[in-house]
C-alpha positions in Angstrom: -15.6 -12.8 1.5 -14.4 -9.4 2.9 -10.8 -7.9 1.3 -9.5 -5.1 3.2 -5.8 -3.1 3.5 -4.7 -0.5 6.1 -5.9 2.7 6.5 -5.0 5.8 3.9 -4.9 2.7 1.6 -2.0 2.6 -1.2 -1.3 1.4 -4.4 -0.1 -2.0 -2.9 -2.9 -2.4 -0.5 -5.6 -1.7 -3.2 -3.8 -3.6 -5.9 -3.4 -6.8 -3.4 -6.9 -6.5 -2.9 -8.2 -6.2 -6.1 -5.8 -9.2 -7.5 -7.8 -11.5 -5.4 -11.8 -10.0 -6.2 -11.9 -11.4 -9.8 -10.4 -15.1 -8.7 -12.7 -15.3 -5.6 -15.7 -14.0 -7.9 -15.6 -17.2 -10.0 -15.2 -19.0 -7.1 -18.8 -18.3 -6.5 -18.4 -15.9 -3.6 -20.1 -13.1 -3.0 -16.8 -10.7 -2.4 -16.4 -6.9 -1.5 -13.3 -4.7 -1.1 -13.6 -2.2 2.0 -12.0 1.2 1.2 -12.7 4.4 2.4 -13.1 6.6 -0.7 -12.6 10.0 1.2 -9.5 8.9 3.0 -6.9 7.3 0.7 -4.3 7.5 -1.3 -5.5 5.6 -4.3 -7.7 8.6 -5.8 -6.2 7.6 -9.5 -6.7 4.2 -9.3 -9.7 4.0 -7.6 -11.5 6.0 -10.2 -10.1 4.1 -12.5 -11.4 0.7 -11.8 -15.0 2.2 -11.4 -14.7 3.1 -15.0 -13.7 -0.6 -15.6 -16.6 -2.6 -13.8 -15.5 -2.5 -10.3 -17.9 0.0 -9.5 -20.1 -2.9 -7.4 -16.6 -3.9 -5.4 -16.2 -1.5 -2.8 -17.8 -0.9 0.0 -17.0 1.8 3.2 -15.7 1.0 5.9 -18.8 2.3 8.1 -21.0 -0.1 6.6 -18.8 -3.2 5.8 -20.1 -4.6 9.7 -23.6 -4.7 8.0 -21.8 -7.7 5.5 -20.7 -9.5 8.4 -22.3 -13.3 8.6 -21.3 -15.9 10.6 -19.5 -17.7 7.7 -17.9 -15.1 6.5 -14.1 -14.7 5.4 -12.0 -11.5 6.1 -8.7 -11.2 4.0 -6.6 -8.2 5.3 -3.6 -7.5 2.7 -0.5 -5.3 3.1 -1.1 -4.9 6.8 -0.7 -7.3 10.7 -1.6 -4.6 13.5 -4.7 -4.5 14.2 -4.7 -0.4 14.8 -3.4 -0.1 11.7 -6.4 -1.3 9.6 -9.3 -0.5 7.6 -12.5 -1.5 9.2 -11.3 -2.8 12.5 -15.1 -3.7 13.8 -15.2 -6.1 10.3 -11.9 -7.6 12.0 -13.3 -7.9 15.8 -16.7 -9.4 14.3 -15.1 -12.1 11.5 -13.8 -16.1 13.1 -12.2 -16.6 9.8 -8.8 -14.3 9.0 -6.7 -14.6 6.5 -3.8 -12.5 6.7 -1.4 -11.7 3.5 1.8 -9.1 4.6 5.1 -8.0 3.9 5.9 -5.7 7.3 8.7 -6.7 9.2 6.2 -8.3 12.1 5.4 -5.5 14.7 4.6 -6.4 18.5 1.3 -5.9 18.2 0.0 -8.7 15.2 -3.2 -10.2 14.1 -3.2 -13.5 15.8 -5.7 -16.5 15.7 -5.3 -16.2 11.5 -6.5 -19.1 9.7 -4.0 -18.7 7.3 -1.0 -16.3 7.4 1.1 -15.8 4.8 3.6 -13.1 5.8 6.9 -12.8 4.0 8.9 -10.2 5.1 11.5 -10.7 2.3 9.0 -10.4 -0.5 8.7 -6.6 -2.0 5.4 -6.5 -1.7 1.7 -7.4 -0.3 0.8 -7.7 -4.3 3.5 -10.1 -5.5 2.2 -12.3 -2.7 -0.9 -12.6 -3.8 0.4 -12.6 -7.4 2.8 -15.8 -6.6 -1.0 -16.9 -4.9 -2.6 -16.2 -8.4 -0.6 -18.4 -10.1 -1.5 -21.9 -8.2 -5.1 -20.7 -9.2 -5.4 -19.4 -12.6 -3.5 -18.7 -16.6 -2.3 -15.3 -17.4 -4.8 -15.3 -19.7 -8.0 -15.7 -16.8 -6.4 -12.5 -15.2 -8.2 -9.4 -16.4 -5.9 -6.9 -17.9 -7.5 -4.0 -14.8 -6.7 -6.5 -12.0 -2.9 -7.3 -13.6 -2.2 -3.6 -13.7 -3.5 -2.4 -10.1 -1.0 -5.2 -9.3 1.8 -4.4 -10.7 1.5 -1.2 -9.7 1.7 -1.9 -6.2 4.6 -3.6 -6.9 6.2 -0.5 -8.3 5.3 1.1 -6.1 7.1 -0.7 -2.9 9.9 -1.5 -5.0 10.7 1.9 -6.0 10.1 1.2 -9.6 12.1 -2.0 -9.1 15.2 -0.4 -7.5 14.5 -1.7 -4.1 13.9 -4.6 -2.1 13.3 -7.1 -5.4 14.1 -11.0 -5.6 14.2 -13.3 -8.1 10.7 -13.8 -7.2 9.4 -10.4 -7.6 10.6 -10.0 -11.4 8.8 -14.0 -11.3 5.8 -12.4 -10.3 6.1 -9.2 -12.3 6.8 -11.3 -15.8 3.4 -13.2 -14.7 1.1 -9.9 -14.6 2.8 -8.6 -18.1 1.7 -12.1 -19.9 -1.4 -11.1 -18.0 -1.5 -7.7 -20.0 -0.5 -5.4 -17.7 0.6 -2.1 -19.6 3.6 -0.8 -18.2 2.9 2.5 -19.7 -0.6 2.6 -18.1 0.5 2.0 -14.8 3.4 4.9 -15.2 0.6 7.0 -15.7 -0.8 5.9 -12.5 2.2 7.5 -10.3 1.3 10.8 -12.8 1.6 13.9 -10.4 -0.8 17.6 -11.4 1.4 20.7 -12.3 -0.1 21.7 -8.6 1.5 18.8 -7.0 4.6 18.4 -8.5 5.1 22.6 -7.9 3.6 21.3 -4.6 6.6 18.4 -3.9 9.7 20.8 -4.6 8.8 23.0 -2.7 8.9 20.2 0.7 12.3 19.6 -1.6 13.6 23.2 -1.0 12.9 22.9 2.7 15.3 20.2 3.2 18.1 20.3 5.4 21.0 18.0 6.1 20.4 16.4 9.5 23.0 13.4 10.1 25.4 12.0 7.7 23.2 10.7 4.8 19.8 11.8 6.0 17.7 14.9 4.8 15.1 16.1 7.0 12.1 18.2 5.2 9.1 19.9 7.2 6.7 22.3 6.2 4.2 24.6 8.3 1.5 23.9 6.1 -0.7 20.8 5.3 0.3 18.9 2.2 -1.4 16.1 0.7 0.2 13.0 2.2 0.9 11.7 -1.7 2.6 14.7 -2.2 4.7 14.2 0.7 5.4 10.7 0.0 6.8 11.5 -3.4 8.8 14.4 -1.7 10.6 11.7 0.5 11.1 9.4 -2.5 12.4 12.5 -4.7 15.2 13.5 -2.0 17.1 10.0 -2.6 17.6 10.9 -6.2 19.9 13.5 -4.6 23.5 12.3 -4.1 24.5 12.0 -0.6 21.3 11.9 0.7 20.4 7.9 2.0 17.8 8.5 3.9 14.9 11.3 3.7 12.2 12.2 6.5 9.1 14.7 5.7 6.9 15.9 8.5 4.0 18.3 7.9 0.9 19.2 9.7 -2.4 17.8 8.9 -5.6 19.8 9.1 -6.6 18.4 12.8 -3.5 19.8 14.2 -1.1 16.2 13.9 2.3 15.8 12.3 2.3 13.4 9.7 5.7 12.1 9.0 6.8 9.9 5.7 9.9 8.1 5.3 12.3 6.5 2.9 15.6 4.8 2.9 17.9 2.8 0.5 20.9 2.7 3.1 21.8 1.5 6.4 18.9 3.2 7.8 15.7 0.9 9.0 13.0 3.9 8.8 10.6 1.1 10.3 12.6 0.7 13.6 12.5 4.8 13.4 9.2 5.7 12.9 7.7 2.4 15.5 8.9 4.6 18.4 6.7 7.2 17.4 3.6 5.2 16.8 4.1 4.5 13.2 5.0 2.0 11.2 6.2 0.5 7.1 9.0 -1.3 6.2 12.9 -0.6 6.7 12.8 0.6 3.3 9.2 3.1 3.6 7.0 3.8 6.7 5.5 6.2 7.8 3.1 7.8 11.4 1.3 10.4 12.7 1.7 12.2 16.1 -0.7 14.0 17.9 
């Protein structure tokens, strides 16, 4: 079995992922998680689960067609464009897909799954597999590591569980507590450097009020895409603002843009035109 998110993986694609290694382990599968280590935005975590025993899970992206057999499963989490994902050779070389999403469906779509379980009203690619968990084990048979990296991608996408929640996502988040997820370790997970968070209000101070409701931020320099993402986040803390857009360059000469909303404002719908993609809630792209 082959897990694997998008690309500049996040908190929710990694935590998705990881939720399901442990479960498919005892299954008796041999099971790896394809991320690329240089280009992501799961640094923290990341290091953090190779401290705890993962450090056998993940595999890159270039190699991951190596794993390929003809029997062989690919889960892809968090993500249903093809273009927008991991290791798409592992995609185009795997009969069996199984795809696990949250997106608003986009017009391109992996199609031909065996099993698709998209849920566009769910906050998040890891409650899904969470409400998944729970057909197939106890809180107790979840390892503390694997509830944690869940629930933080579930933070994460629900803004700290301010936006797009349900019943089902405070279901699914009471499930990885029993499971002995820390709430105060995964805070620490969304812990910014003095360099960043200097970093972030400065992409702050270069706001400017665009339409009615929604801040527009650029800077001339490149920023680490975390950095910006927070920056986007931080602007809706400001009254009046509804909506929030940062765009700065990246160091081979494209604008990366990161988006949020809590209003009227589907930054999905926004950022598709330009290539890009998310939720009507967070998305982002990148234009040459």
């Amino acid at each position: 079995v082959l897990l694997m998110g998008h690309r500049f993986a996040d908190l929710d694609a990694l935590g998705a992922a990881v939720g399901l290694y442990q479960p498919i382990q005892q299954m008796g599968k041999p099971v790896k998680i394809i991320l690329n280590s240089r280009a992501n935005m799961v640094k923290q975590m990341h290091a953090h689960l190779l401290e705890q025993g993962f450090e056998t899970a993940f595999i890159e992206p270039e190699v991951a067609p190596e794993y390929v057999q003809e029997d062989t499963l690919l889960i892809i989490v968090d993500v249903h464009t093809p273009h927008f994902i991991e290791a798409p050779e592992v995609y185009k070389k795997c009969k069996n897909v199984v795809v696990i999403d949250h997106h608003r469906r986009a017009a391109t779509y992996i199609e031909g799954a065996a099993f698709n379980f998209h849920e566009p009203y769910a906050s998040s690619a890891s409650e899904l597999v969470t409400e998944l968990l729970q057909y197939l084990l106890e809180p107790a048979d979840l390892l503390k590591t694997e509830a944690e990296a869940l629930l933080a991608g579930m933070v994460l996408d629900t803004k700290q569980f301010t936006m797009r929640t349900g019943s089902r996502t405070f279901e699914a988040a009471a499930f990885l507590r029993r499971s002995g997820a820390d709430t105060g370790d995964v805070k620490k997970l969304f812990q910014n450097d003095l360099e960043g968070t200097i970093a972030k209000y400065d992409i702050i101070q270069n706001a400017k009020m665009y339409h009615e409701g929604i801040a527009v931020a650029k800077v001339d320099h490149t920023v680490g895409r975390i950095t910006a993402a927070q920056a986007a986040d931080e602007l809706l803390n400001i009254s009046g603002i509804d909506t929030s857009f940062v765009l700065f360059p990246d160091q081979e000469g494209r604008v990366i843009l990161s988006a949020r909303s809590m209003g009227d404002v589907n930054v999905q719908v926004v950022l598709e035109k330009l290539g890009g993609g998310g939720n009507a809630a967070t998305a982002g792209a990148q234009v040459k």
